[in-house]
C-alpha positions as CSV (number, residue, x, y, z in Angstrom):
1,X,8.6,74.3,73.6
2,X,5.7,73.2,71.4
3,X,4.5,75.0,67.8
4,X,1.7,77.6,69.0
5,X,-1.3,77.9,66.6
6,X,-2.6,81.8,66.6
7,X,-5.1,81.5,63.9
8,X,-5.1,80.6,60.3
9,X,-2.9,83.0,59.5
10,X,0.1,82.7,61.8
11,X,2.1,80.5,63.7
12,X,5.1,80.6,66.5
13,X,7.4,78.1,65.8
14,X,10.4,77.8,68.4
15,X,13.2,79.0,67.0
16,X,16.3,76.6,65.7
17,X,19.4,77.2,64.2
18,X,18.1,76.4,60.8
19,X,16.3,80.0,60.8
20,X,19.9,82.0,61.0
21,X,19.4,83.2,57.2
22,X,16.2,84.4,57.8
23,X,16.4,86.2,61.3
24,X,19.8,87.9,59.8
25,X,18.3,89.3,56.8
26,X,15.0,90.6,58.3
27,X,17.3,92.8,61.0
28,X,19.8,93.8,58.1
29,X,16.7,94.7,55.9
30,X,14.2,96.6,58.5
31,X,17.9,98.5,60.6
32,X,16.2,101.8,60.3
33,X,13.0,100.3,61.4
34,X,14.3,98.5,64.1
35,X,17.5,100.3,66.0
36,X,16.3,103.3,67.6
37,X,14.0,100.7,70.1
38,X,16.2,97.3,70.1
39,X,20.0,97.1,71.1
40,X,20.8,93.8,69.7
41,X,20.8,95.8,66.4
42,X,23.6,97.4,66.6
43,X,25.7,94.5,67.6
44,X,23.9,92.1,64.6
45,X,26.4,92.9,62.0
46,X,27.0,88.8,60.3
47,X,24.9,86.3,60.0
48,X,27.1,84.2,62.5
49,X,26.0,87.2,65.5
50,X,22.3,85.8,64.8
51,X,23.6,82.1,64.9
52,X,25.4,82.9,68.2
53,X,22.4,84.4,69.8
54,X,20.2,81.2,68.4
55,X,22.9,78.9,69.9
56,X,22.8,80.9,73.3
57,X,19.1,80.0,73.2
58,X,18.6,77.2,72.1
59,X,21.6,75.5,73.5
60,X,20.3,72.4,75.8
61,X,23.6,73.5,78.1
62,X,22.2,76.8,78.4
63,X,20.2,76.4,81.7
64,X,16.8,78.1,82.0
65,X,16.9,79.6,78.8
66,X,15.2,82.0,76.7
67,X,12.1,80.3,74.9
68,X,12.3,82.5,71.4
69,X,9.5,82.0,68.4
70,X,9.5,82.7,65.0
71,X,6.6,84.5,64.1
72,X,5.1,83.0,60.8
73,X,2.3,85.7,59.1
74,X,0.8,83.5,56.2
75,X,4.2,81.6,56.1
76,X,5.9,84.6,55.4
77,X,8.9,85.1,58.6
78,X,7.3,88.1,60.4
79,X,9.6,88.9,63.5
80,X,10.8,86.6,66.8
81,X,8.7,86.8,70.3
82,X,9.5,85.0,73.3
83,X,10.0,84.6,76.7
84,X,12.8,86.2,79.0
85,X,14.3,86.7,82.3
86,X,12.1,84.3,83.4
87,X,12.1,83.6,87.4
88,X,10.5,79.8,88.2
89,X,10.8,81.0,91.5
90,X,8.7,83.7,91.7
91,X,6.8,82.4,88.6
92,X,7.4,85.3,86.8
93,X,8.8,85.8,83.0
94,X,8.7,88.7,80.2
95,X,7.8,88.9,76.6
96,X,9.5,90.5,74.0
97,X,9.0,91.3,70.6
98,X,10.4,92.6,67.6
99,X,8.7,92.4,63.6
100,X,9.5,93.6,60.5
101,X,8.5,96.9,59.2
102,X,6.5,95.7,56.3
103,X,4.7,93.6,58.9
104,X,3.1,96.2,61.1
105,X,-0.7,97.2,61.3
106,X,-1.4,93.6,60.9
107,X,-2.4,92.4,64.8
108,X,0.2,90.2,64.6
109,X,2.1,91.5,67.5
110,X,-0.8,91.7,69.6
111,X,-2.3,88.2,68.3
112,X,1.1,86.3,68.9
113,X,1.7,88.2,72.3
114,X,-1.8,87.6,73.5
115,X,-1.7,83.6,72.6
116,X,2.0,83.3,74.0
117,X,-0.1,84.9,77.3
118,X,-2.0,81.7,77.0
119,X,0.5,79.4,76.4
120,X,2.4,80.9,79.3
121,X,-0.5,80.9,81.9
122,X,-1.8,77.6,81.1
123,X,1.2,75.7,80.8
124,X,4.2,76.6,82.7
125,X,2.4,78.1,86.2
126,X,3.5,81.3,86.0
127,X,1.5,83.7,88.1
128,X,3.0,87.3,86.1
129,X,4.0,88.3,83.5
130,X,5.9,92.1,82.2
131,X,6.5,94.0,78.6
132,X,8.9,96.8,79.0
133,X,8.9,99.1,75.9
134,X,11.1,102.3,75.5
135,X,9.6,105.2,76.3
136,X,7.9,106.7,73.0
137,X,7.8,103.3,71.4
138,X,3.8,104.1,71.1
139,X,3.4,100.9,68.8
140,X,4.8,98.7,71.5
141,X,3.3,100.0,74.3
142,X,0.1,99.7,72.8
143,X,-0.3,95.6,72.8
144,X,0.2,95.8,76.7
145,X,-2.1,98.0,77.1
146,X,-4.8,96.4,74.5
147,X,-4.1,93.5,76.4
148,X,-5.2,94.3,79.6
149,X,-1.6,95.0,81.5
150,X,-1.4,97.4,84.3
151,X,1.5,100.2,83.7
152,X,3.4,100.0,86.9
153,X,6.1,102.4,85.6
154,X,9.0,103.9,84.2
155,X,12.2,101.6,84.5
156,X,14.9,105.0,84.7
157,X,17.5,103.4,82.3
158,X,16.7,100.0,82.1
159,X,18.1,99.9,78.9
160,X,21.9,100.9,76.8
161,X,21.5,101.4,73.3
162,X,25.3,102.4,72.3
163,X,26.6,105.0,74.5
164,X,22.9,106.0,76.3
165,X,20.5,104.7,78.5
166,X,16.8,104.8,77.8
167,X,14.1,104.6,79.9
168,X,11.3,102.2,79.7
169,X,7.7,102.0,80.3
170,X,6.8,98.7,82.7
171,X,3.6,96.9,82.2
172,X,2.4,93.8,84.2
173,X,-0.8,91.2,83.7
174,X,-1.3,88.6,86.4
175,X,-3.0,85.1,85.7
176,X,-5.7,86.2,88.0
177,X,-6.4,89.4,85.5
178,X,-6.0,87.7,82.3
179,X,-9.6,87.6,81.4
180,X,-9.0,85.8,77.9
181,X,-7.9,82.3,79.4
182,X,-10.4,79.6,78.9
183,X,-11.1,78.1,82.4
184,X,-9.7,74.5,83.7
């Protein structure tokens, strides 16, 4: 995992340990904003949940692991994108998201999704990539959808937040579609 340069104003740095502090207090600050469309919420309580999830990722015992970046907005910590589920197989992986509330509105979602699109096409041979978003999360679903992804879908609970299921909306953007990569 290499440092990814968006533009002049931010920055995906792969995340380490060191950013614990940071990733804790930005869920324990935006709960509100965040809970009713991520799961990992509820079960973030201490800052040692965030360094076990960091360790699970970043661990070099962990297998194929999770690649997860800190989004950087003018140096400012913005939120943590990254890949997931990712099949070397079937060269296939899924981006997810997640920023702060007093970072919305910006393009930095769809900026750091669209140059992690990049990364992922022109570096690691993956052939597809998904975004799932929960059904009604409008300001997730559109960065997909402004990027060029097909819907495919609704996932009938794909995902348990507490006691429920929710359903999610499936999107998918092949490297032969991606009309934004620069040619070999």
């Amino acid at each position: 995992m290499e440092r990814l340069i968006v533009n002049s104003k931010i920055e995906l740095e792969p995340l380490k340990f060191s950013h614990a502090f940071q990733v804790f207090h930005a869920i324990d600050r935006n709960r509100e904003f965040l809970e009713p469309w991520l799961p990992f919420v509820q079960d973030t309580e201490t800052q040692e949940d965030t360094e076990n999830f960091i360790q699970s990722v970043t661990s070099p015992n962990s297998g194929d692991r999770d690649e997860v970046y800190v989004i950087w907005f003018e140096n400012r910590f913005a939120g943590l994108i990254g890949l997931k589920d990712t099949d070397r197989v079937n060269m296939k992986t899924e981006i997810g998201y997640w920023i702060i509330q007093q970072m919305k509105g910006k393009g930095v979602v769809t900026l750091s999704t669209k140059r992690l699109i990049e990364y992922v096409f022109s570096s690691s041979g993956m052939n597809r990539i998904v975004i799932r978003c929960g059904v009604g999360n409008q300001k997730s679903a559109a960065i997909p959808k402004r990027l060029g992804f097909t819907f495919e879908g609704i996932e009938r609970e794909g995902e348990k937040h507490r006691r429920k299921f929710i359903d999610l909306e499936v999107y998918s953007l092949l490297k032969a579609e991606c009309d934004f990569l620069v040619s070999d």
